[in-house]
C-alpha positions as CSV (number, residue, x, y, z in Angstrom):
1,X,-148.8,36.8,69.0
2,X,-147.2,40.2,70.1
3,X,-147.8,42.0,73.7
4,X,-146.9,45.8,73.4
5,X,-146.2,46.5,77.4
6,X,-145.7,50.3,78.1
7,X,-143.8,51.7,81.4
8,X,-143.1,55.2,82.5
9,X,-139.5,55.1,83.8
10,X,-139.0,57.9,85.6
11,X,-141.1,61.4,84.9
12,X,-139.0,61.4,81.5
13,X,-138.1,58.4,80.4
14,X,-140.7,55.8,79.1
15,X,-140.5,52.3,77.4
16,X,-142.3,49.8,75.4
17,X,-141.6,46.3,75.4
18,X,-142.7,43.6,73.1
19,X,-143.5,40.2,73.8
20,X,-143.9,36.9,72.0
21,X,-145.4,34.8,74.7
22,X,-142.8,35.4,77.5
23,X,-140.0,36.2,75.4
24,X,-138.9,40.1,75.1
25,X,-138.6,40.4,71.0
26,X,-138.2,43.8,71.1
27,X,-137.8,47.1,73.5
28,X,-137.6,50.9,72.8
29,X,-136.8,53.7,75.1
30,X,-138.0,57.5,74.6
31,X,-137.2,60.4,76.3
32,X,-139.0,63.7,76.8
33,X,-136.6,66.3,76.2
34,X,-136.1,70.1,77.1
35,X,-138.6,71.0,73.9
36,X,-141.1,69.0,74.7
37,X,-140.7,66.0,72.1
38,X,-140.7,62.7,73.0
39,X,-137.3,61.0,71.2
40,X,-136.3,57.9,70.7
41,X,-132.8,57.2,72.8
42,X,-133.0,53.3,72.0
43,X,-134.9,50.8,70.0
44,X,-134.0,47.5,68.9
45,X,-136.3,44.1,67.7
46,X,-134.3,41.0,67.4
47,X,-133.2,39.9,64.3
48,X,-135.3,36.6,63.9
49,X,-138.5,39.0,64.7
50,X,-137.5,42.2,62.5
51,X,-139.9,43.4,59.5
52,X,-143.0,41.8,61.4
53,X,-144.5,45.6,62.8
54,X,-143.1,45.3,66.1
55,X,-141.2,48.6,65.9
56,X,-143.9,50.5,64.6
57,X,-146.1,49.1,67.3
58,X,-143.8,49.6,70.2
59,X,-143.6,53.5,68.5
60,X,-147.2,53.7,68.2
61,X,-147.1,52.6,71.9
62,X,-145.1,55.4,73.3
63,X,-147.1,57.9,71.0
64,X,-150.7,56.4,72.1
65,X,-149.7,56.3,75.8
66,X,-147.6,59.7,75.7
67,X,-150.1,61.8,74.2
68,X,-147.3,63.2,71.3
69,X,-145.5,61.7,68.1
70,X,-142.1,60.6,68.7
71,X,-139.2,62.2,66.9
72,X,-135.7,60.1,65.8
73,X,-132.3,60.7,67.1
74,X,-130.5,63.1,65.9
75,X,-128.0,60.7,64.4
76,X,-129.5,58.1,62.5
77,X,-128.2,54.9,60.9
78,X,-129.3,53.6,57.0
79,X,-131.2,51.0,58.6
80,X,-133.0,53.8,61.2
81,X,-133.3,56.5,58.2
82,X,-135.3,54.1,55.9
83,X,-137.3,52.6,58.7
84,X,-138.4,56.4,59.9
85,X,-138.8,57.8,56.1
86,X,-141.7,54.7,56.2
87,X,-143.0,55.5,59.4
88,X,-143.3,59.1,59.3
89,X,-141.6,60.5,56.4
90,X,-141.7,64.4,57.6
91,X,-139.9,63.1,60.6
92,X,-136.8,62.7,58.5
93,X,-137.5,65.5,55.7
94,X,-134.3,67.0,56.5
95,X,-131.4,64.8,57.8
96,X,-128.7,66.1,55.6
97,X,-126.6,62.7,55.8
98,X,-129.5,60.8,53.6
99,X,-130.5,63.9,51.8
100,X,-129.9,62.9,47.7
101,X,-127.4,65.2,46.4
């Protein structure tokens, strides 16, 4: 079973942890920038516990405990661009290195 732990940082800067017993499975890091969105700086599950929900819990996390929905780097991978067009598709609408040509 999962443990979504959240932590305020420093005033701008907050993290959520996951937990599978005592093992950290998964951590992402969020930043509230100079616009007022909270944005994902860092996130990463390990591979032997990806595609079970724990990013999208850790997100929902942040956004639950933060009052706001998070917004993706500005630079995304494939991997990050598929798992945000999922997660909250408008979030993504116009990243012009996936759009289709």
């Amino acid at each position: 079973m999962k443990r979504i732990a959240f932590t305020i940082e420093a005033p701008r800067i907050c993290t959520a942890t996951a937990k599978v017993g005592t093992r950290i499975v998964g951590m992402a890091t969020a930043w509230y920038d100079s616009k007022g969105d909270w944005v994902i700086l860092r996130s990463e599950v390990r591979p032997r516990y990806r595609r079970r929900g724990i990013a999208t819990a850790m997100y929902r996390t942040i956004e639950e405990n933060s009052g706001r929905l998070l917004k993706p780097a500005i630079s995304l991978s494939d991997d990050a661009f598929e798992f945000w067009k999922a997660y909250r598709s408008e979030a993504v609408a116009n990243d012009l290195r996936h759009r289709p040509e």
